[in-house]
N, C-alpha and C positions, 0 to 999 in steps of 0.2 A: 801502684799508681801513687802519685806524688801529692802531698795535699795541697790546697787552692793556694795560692795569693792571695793576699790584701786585696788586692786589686779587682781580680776574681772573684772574690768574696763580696764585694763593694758592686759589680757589676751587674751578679745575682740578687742580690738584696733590691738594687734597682729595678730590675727584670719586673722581678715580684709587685714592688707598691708602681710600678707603673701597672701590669695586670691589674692589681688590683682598683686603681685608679683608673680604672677603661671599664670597669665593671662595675663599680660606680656611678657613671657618668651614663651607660648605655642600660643601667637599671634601675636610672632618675632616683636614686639611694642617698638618702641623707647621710649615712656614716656606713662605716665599712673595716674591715677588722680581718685579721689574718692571720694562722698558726701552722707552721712547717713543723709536721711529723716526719724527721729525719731518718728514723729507724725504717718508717714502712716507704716512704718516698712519698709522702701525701701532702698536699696544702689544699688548708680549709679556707675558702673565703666565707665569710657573714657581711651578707649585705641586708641590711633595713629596706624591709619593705620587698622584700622575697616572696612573702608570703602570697602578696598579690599576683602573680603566675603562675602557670600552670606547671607542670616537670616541662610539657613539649612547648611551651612559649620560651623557658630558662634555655633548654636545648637547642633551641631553634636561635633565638637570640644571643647566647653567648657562644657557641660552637665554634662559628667565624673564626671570634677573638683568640679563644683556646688555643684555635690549630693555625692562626696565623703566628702567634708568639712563641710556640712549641717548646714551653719551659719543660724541664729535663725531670717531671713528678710521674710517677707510674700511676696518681689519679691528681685529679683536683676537683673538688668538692667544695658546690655552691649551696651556702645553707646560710637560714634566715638569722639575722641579729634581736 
């Protein structure tokens, strides 16, 4: 397989701070922070004010978002800032 484009690269990058900018905004988060573990396929979101939810209110409420944007991470991981 061929490696990405610019462009490509530019598009995912995007992908990502819009996620994570939707997860912010629907976790009423004042800041919000994010690190792609390329090796395992993982992105960590940290969002402020996490901690105020339950696992099944996080579940329940970001779920939707998750699997409507279907970034290409074999997990994504919502943990508090």
């Amino acid at each position: 397989m061929s490696e990405p484009t610019e462009e490509e690269l530019q598009a995912f990058v995007e992908d990502v701070e819009f996620l994570v900018k939707t997860l912010k905004e629907i976790f009423e988060s004042d800041n919000a922070d994010f690190l792609i573990d390329e090796q395992n396929e993982i992105l960590y979101v940290k969002l402020e004010g996490l901690n105020d939810y339950s696992e099944e209110e996080i579940e329940e409420i970001a779920g939707p978002v998750l699997e409507e944007l279907d970034l290409d991470f074999e997990e994504i991981m919502l943990l508090p800032l």
